[in-house]
Each structure stands twice: as C-alpha cells, then as structure tokens.
C-alpha positions as a printed NumPy array, in Angstrom:
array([[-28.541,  35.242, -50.926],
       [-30.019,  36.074, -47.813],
       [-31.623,  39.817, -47.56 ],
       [-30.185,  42.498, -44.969],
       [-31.813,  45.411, -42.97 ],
       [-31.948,  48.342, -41.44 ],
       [-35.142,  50.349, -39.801],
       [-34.591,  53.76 , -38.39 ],
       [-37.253,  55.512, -37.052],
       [-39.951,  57.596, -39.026],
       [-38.701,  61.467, -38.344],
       [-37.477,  64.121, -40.168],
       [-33.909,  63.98 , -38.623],
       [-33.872,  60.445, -40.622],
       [-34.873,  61.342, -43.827],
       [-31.911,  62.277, -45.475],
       [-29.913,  59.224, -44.251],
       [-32.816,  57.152, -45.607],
       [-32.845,  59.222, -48.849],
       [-29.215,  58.337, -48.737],
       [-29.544,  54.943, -48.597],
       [-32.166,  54.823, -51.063],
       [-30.024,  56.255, -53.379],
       [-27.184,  54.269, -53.112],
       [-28.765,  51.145, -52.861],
       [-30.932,  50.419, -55.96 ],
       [-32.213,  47.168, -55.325],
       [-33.153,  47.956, -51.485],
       [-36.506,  48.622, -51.036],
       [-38.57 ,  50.589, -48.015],
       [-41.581,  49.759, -46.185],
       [-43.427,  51.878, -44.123],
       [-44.474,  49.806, -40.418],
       [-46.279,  51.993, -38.168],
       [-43.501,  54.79 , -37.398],
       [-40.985,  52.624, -38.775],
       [-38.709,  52.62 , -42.078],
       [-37.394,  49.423, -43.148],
       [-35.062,  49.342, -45.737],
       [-34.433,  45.731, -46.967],
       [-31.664,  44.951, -49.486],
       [-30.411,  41.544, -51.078],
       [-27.084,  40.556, -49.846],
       [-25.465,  43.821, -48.616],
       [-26.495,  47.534, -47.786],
       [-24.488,  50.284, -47.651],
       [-24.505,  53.813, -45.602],
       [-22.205,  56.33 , -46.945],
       [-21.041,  59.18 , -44.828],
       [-21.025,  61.623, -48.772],
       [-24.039,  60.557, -49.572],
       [-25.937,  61.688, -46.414],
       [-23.747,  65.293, -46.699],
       [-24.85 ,  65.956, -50.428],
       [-28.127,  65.666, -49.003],
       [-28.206,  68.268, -46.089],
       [-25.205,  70.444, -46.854],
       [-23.103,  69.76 , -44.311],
       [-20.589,  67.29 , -42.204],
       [-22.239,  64.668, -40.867],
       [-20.552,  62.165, -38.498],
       [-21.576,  59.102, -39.37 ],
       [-22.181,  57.893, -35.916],
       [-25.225,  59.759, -35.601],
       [-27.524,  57.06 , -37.241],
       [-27.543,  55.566, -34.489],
       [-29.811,  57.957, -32.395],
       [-32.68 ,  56.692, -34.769],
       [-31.267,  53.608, -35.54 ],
       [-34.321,  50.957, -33.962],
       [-32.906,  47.677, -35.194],
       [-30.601,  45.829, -38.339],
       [-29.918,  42.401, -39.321],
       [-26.609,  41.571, -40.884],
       [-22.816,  41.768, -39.827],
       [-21.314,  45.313, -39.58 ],
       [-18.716,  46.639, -40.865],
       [-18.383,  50.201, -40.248],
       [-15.683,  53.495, -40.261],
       [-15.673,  56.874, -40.613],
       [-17.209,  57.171, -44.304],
       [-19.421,  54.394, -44.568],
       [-21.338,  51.852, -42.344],
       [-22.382,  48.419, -44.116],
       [-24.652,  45.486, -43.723],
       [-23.776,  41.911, -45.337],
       [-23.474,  38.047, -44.706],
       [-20.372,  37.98 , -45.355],
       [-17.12 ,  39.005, -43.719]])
C-alpha cells in the first residue's frame, strides 16, 4: 500500500486542521520540514469538515485548506464535509 500526503504550511491558521487530521487519522504521522507540516498516512487520509469545527468553534468551509495547502500526493476526492487522499478511486 502506497503512503499518501498532505503538507500545509507551519502557522497558526493551520493548526486546527492539522490537529484535525491528526485526530482522525491514527496511523498518519507528522513531520516537521523547515516551516512545513507533513502529514503522511498509509493508503488513504481523510479531512473532515466536523472535525476541524469541534476544534475552533465555528463553521468552517472546507475550502479554506487550501490557502495553506503547499502540496499532496494522492487522488482527491473531495465535497462539502470532507476532503480525502487515496490510490484508489
């Protein structure tokens, strides 16, 4: 199984969607490049829109990853409550 990622950059404004991720991920892992976060996961990775809202209290549109979005590897498969990463369709 081939891994997928996603690296957003190092700010506060990403924290809770890494957080997020984190927590909804358990076997993706971070590392910390040079103002980087990459988040690596086996197979499949998955953003969800709740998730990121628990977090900071309010409505998040889940477009907004993408400001600090830097790159990803995997196909993507996204709507309007959750964004995903895999190898397969």
């Amino acid at each position: 199984m081939s891994n997928v990622f996603i690296a957003f950059q190092d700010n506060e404004d990403a924290r809770p969607i890494i957080d997020a991720i984190l927590a909804d991920n358990t076997e993706a892992e971070a590392t910390y490049p040079t103002g980087l976060v990459k988040i690596i996961a086996p197979g499949k990775l998955v953003i969800k829109r709740e998730s990121i809202e628990e977090l900071i209290g309010r409505s998040f549109n889940l477009q907004q990853i993408h400001v600090n979005l830097v790159t990803l590897s995997g196909h993507i498969d996204e709507d309007d409550d959750q964004f995903s990463l895999s190898w397969t369709h």
